[in-house]
C-alpha positions as MATLAB code, in Angstrom:
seq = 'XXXXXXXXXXXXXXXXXXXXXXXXXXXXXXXXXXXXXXXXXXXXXXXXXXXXXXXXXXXXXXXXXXXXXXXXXXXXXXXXXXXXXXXXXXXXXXXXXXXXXXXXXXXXXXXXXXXXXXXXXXXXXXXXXXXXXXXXXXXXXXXXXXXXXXXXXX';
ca = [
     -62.045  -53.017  -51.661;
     -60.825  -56.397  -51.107;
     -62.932  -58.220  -53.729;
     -61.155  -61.136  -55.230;
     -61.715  -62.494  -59.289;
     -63.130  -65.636  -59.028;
     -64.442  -68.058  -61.715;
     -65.868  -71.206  -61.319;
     -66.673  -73.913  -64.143;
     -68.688  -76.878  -64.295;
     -69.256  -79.884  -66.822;
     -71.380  -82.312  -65.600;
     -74.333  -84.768  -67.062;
     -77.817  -83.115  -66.770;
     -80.372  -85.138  -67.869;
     -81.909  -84.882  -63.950;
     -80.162  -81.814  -62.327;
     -80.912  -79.158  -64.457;
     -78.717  -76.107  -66.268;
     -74.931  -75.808  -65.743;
     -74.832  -72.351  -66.008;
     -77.356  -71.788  -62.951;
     -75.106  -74.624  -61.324;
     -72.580  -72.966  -61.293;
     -74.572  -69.401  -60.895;
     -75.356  -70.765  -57.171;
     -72.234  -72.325  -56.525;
     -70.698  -68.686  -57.214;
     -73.799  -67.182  -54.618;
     -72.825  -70.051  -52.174;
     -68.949  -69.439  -51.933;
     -69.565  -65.753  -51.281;
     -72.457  -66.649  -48.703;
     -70.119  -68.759  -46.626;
     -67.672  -65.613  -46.152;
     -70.769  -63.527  -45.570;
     -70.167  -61.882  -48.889;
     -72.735  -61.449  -51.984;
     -71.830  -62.531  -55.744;
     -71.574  -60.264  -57.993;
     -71.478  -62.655  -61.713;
     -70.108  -60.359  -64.420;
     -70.180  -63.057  -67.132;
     -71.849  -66.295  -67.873;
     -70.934  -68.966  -70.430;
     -71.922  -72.096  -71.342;
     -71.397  -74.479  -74.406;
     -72.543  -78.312  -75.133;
     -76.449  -79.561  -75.279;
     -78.657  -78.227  -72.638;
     -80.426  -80.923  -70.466;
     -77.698  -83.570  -71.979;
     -74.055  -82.322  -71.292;
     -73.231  -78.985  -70.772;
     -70.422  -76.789  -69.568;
     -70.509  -74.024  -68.173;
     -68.406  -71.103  -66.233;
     -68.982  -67.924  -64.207;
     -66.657  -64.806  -63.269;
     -67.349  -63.406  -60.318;
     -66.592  -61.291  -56.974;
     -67.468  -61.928  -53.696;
     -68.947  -58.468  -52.347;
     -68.660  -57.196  -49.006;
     -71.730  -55.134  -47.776;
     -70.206  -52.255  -46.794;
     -68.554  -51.679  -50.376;
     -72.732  -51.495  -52.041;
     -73.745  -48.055  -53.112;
     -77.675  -47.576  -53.126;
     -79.224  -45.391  -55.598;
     -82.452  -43.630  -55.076;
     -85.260  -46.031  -54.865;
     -86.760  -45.160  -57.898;
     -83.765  -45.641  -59.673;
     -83.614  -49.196  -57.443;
     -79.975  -50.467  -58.601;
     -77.157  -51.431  -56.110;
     -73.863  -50.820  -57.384;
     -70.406  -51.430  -56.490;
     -66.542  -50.187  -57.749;
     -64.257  -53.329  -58.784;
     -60.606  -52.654  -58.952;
     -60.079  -54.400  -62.376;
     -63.977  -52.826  -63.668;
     -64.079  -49.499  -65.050;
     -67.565  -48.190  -64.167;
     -70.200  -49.412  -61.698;
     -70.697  -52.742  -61.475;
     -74.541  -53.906  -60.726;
     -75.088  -55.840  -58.089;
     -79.025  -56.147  -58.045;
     -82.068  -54.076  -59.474;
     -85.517  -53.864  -58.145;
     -87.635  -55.329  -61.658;
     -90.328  -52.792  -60.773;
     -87.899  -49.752  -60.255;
     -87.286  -47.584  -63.735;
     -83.635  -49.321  -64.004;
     -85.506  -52.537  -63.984;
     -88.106  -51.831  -66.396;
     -85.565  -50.514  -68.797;
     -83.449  -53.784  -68.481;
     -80.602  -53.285  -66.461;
     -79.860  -56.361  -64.721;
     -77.355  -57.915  -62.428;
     -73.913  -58.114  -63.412;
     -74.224  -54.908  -66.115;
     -71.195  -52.374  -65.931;
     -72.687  -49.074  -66.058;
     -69.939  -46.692  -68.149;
     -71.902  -43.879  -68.846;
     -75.620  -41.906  -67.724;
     -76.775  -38.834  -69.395;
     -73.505  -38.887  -71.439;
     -71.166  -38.672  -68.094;
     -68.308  -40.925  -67.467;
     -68.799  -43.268  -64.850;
     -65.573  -44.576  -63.359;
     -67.560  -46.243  -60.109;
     -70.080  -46.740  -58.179;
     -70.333  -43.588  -56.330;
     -70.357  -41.358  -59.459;
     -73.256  -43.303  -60.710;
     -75.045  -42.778  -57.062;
     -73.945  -39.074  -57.459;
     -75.466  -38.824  -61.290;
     -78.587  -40.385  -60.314;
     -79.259  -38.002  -57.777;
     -78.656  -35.302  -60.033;
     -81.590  -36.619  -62.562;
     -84.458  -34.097  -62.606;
     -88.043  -35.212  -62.533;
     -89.414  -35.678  -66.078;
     -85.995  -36.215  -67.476;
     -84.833  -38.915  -70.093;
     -81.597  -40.717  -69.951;
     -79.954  -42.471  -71.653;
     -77.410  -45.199  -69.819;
     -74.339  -46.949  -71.659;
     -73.667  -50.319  -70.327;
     -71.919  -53.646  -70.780;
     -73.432  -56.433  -70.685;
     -70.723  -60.018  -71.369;
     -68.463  -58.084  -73.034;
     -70.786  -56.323  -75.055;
     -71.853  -52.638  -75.649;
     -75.793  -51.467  -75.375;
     -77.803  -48.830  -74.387;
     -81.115  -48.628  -72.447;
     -83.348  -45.070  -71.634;
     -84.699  -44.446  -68.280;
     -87.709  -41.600  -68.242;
     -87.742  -40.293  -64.659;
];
């Protein structure tokens, strides 16, 4: 995977525009765009008084679409591997798939389902697939730099 570490900040006056951090959100999704890439934002921050002056940064990736992995459609998230990211790295979920209604979101780092290591994306592909019907799990994720854990009921 060629995916280069990008981050992007902004500080700006906002009394018209609107949030810095979703400035600088689609500046990130417009980069990628141009190289016919999607954005994959691992970590927002912003700091100063919303609507007045704020500033705001993004890390992010630029994603090729042949380096997604799909998991099943009730599952509905679309991972990739990073080469600096240990685990899967979400890309998007479907809100009404059972990742979505458990809160996964964009940009979460997926490091462990059913209490099995996940190193990338395929290994959280393969574990998915492996999920009976009726089955709870339980998924470890990180979310900013920050530990939490959501349950998916298949």
């Amino acid at each position: 995977m060629r995916a280069a570490l990008r981050t992007a900040t902004l500080l700006c006056a906002l009394s018209i525009a609107g949030c810095a951090t979703q400035m600088v959100q689609q500046q990130a999704r417009d980069a990628c765009e141009k190289q016919g890439k999607r954005a994959l934002v691992i970590q927002s921050e912003h700091s100063g008084i919303p609507l007045l002056i704020e500033s705001a940064g993004v890390t992010y990736y630029c994603v090729r679409p042949e380096d997604v992995v799909h998991t099943r459609e009730t599952f509905g998230v679309d991972a990739v591997s990073m080469p600096d990211v240990a685990g899967a790295a979400v890309l998007s979920v479907v809100p009404a798939s059972l990742a979505g209604k458990a809160g996964v979101t964009n940009g979460d780092v997926v490091y462990e389902y059913a209490g099995r290591a996940i190193a990338n994306a395929g290994e959280l592909q393969q574990a998915v697939a492996d999920s009976a019907a009726g089955s709870q799990v339980q998924i470890k994720l990180r979310r900013n730099q920050k530990e939490t854990a959501v349950s998916v009921q298949f």
